[in-house]
Structures are given as structure tokens and as C-alpha cells.
Biopython code that builds the backbone (N, CA, C, O; Angstrom):
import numpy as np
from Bio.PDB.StructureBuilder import StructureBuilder

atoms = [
    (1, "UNK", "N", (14.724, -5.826, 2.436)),
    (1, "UNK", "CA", (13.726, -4.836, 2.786)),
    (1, "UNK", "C", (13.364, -4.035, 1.536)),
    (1, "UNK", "O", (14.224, -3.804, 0.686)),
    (2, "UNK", "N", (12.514, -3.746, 1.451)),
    (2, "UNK", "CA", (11.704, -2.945, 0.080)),
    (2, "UNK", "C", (11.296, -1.108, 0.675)),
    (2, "UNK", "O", (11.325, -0.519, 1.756)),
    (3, "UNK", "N", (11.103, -0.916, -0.103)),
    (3, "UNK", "CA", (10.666, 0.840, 0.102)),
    (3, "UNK", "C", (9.437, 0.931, -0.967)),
    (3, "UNK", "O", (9.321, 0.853, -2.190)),
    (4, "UNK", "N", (8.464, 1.169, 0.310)),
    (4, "UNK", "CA", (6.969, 1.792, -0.837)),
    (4, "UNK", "C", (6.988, 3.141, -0.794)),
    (4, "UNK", "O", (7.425, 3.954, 0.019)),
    (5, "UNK", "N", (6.442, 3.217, -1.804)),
    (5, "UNK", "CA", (6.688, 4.747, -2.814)),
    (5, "UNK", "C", (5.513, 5.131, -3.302)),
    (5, "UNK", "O", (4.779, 4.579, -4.122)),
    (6, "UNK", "N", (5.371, 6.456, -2.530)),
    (6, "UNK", "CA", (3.664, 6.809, -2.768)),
    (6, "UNK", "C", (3.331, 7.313, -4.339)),
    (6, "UNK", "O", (4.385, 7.655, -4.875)),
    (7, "UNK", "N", (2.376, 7.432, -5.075)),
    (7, "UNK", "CA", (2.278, 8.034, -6.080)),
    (7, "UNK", "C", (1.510, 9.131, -6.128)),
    (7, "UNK", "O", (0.299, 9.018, -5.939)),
    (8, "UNK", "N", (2.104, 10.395, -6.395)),
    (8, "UNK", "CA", (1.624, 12.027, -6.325)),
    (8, "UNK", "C", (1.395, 12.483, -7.177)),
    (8, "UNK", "O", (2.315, 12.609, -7.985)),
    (9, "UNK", "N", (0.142, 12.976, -7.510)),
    (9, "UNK", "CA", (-0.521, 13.435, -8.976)),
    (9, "UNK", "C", (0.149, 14.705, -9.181)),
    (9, "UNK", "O", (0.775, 15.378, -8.363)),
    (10, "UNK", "N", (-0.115, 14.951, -10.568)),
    (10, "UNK", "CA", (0.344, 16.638, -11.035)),
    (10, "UNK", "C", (0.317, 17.763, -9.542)),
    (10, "UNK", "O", (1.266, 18.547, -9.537)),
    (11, "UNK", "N", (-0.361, 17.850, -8.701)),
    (11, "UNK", "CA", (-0.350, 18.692, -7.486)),
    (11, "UNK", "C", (-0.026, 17.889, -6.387)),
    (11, "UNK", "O", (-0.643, 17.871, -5.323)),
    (12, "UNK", "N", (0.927, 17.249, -6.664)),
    (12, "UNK", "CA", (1.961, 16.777, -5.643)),
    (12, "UNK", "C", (1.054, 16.080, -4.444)),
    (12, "UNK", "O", (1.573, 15.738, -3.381)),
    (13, "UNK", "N", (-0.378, 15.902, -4.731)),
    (13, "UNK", "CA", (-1.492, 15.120, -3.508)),
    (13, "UNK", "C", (-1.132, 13.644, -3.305)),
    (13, "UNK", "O", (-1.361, 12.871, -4.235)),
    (14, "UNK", "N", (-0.637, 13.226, -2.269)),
    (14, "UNK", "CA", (-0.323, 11.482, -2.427)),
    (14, "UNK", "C", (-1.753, 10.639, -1.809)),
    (14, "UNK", "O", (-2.337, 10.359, -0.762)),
    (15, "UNK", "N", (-1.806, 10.511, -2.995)),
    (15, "UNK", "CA", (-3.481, 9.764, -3.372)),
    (15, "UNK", "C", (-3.589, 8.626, -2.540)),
    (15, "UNK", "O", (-4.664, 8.346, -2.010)),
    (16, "UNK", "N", (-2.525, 7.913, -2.373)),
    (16, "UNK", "CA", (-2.650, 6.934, -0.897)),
    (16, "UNK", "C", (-3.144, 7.351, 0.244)),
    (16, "UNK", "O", (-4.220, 7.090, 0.781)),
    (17, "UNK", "N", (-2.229, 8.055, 0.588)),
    (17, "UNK", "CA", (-2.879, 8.648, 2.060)),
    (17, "UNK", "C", (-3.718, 9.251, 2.260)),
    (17, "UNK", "O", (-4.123, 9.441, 3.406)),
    (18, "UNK", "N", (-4.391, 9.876, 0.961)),
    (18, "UNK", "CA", (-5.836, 10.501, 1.470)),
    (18, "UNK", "C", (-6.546, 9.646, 1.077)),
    (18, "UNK", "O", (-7.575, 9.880, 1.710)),
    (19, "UNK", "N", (-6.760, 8.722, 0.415)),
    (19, "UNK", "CA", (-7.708, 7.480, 0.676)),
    (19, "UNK", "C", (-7.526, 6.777, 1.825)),
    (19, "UNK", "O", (-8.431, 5.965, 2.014)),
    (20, "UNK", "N", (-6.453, 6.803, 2.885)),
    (20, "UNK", "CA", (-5.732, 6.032, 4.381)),
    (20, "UNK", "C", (-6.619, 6.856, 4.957)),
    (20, "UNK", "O", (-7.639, 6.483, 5.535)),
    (21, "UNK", "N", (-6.161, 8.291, 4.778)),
    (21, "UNK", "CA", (-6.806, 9.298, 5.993)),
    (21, "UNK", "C", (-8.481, 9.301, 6.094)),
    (21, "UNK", "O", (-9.143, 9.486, 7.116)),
    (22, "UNK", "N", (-8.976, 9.042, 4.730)),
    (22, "UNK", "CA", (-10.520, 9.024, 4.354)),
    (22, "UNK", "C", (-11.216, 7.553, 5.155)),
    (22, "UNK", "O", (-12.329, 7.628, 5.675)),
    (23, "UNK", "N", (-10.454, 6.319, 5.169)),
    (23, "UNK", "CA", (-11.131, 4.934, 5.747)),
    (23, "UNK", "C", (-11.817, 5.346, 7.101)),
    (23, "UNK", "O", (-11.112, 5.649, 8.064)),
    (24, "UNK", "N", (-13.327, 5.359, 7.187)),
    (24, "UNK", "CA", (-13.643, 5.747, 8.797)),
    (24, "UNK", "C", (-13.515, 4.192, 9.528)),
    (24, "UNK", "O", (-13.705, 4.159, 10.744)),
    (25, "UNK", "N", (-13.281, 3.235, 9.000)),
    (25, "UNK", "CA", (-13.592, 1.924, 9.693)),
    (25, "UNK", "C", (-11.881, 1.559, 10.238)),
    (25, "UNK", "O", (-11.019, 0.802, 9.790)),
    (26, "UNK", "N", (-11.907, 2.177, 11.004)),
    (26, "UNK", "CA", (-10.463, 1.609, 11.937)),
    (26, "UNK", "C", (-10.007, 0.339, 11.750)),
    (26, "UNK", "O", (-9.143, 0.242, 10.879)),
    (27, "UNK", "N", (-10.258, -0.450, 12.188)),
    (27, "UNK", "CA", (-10.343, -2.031, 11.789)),
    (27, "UNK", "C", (-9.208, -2.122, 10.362)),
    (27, "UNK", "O", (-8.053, -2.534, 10.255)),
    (28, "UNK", "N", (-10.093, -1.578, 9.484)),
    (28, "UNK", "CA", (-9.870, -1.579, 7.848)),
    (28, "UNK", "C", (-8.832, -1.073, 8.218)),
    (28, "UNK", "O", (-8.008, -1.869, 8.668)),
    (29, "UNK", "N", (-8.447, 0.392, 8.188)),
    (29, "UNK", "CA", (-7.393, 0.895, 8.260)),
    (29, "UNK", "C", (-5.942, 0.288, 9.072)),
    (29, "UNK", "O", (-4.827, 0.379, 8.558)),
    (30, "UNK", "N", (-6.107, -0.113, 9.938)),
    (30, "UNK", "CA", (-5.015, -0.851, 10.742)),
    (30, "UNK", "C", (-4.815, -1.804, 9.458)),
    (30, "UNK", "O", (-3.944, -1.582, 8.618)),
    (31, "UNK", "N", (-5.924, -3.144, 9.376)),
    (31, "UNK", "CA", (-5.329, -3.640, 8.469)),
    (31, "UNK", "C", (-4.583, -3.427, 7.053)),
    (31, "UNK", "O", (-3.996, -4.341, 6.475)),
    (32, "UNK", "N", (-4.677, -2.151, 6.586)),
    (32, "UNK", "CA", (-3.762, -1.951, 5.544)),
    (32, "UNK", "C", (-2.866, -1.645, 5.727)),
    (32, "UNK", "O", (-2.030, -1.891, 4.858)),
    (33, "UNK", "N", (-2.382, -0.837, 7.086)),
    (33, "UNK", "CA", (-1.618, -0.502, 7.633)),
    (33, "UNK", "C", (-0.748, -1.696, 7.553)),
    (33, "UNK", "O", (0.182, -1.669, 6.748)),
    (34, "UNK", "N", (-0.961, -2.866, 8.381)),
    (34, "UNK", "CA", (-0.300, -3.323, 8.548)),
    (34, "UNK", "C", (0.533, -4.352, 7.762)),
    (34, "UNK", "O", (1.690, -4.764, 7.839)),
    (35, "UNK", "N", (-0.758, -4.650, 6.805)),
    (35, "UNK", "CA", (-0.290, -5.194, 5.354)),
    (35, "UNK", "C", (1.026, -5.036, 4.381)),
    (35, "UNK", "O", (1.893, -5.767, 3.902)),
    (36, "UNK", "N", (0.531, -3.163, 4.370)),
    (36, "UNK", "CA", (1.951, -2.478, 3.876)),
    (36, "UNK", "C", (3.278, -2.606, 4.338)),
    (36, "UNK", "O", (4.292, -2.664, 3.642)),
    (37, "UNK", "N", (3.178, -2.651, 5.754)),
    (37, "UNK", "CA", (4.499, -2.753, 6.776)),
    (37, "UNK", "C", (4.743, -4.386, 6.491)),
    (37, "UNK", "O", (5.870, -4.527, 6.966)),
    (38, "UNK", "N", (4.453, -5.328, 6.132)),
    (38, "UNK", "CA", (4.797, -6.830, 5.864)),
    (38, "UNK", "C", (5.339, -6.563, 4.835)),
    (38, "UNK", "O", (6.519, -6.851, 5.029)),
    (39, "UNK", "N", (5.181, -6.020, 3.393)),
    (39, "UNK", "CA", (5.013, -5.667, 2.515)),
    (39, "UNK", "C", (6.619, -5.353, 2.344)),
    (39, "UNK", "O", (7.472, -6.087, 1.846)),
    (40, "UNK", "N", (6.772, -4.032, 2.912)),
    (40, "UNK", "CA", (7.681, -3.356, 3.281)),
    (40, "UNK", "C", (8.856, -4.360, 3.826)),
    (40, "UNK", "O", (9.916, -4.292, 3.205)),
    (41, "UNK", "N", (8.807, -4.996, 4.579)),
    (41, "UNK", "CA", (9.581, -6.579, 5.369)),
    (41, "UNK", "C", (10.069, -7.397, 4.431)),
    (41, "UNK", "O", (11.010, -8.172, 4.601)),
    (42, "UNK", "N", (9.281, -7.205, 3.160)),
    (42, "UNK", "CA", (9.163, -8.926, 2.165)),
    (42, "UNK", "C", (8.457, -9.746, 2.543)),
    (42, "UNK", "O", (8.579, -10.754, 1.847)),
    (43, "UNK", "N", (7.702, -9.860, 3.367)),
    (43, "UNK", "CA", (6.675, -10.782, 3.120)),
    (43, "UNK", "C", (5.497, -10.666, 2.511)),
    (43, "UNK", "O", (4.450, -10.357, 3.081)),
    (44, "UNK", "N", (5.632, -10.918, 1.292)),
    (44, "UNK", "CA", (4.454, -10.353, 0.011)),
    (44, "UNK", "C", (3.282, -11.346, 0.242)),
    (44, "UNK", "O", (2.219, -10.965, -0.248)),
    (45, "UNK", "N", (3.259, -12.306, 0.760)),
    (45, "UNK", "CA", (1.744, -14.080, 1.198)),
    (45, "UNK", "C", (1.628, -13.704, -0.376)),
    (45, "UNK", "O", (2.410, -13.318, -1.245)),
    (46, "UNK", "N", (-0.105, -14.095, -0.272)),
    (46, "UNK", "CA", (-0.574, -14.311, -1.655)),
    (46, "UNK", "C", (-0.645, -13.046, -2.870)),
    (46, "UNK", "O", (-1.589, -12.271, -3.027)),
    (47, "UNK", "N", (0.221, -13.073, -3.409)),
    (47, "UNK", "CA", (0.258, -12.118, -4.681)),
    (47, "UNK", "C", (0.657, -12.688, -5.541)),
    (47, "UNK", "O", (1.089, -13.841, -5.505)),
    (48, "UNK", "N", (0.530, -11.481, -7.115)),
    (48, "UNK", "CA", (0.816, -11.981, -8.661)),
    (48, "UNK", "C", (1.341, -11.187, -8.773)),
    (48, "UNK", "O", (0.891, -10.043, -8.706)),
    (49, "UNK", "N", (2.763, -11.565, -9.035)),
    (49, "UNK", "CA", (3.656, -10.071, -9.799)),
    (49, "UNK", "C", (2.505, -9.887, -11.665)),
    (49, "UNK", "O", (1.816, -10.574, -12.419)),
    (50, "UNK", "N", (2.835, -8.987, -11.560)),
    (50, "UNK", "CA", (1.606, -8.043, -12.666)),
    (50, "UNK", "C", (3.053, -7.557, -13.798)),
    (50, "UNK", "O", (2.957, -7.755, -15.009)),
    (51, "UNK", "N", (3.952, -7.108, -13.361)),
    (51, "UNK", "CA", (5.133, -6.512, -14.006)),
    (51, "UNK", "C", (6.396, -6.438, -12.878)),
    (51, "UNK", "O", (6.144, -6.781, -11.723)),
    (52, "UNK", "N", (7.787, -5.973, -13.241)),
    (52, "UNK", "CA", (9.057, -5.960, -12.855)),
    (52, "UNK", "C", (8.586, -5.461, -11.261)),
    (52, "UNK", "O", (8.827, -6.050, -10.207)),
    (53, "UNK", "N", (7.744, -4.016, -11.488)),
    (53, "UNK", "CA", (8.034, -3.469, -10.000)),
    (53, "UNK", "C", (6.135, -3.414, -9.318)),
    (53, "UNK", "O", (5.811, -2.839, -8.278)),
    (54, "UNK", "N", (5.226, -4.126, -10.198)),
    (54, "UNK", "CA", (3.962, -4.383, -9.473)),
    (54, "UNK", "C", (3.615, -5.572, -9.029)),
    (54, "UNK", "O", (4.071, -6.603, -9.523)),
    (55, "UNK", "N", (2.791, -5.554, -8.075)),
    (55, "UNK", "CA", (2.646, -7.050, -7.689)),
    (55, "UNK", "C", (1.169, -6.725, -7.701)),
    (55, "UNK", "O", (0.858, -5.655, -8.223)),
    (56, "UNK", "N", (0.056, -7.615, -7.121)),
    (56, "UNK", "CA", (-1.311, -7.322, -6.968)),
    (56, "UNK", "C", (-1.531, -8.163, -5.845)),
    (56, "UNK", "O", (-1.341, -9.306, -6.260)),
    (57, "UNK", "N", (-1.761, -8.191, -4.925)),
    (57, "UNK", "CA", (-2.502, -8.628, -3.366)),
    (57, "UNK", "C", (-3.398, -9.062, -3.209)),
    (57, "UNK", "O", (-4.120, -8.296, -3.847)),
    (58, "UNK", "N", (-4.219, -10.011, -2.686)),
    (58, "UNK", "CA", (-4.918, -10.679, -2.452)),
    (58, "UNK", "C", (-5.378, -10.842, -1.231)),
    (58, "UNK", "O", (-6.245, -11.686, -1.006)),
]
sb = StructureBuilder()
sb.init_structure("model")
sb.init_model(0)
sb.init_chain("A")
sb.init_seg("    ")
for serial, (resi, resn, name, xyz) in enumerate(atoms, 1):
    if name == "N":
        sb.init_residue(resn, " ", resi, " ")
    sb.init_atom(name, np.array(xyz, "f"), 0.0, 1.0, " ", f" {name:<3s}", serial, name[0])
structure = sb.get_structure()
């Protein structure tokens, strides 16, 4: 199991979730939702590790 880890600018804003909270297209949003939670599982499907702890999604 993996742990995603939000990234919080100088004022502590976690820039993920207000781009999550901002998606008006539901649809969209579930699907990232749910992406992340696979993610989270280990099941990474089609990606390129980029470096040690990035991958990039497809």
C-alpha cells in the first residue's frame, strides 16, 4: 500500500484539493478520485516512473 502526500505551498494551501474542490464536472472528479484510491492500492496501469518517488499517468 502507498500513501499520497499532498503538496502545500508556502501558506500551507494543498493545491490538490482545491483544484478537486474547483472540478464542476462530477464525472471528472469521481474519476480522479478514484484513480488516486487505485493508486493508493498499487495498482499504478499505464505509467512512467519519471524519478525514485514520481511516476506520470496516463
Amino acid at each position: 500500500m502507498y500513501e499520497i502526500i499532498h503538496y502545500l505551498d508556502e501558506n500551507e494551501n494543498d493545491l490538490y484539493q482545491d483544484w478537486l474542490d474547483g472540478l464542476r464536472d462530477r464525472i471528472a472528479k469521481i474519476a480522479v478520485i478514484k484513480r488516486v484510491a487505485r493508486v493508493e492500492a498499487g495498482l499504478f496501469g499505464d505509467c512512467k516512473s519519471l524519478q525514485v518517488l514520481a511516476r506520470r499517468h496516463r
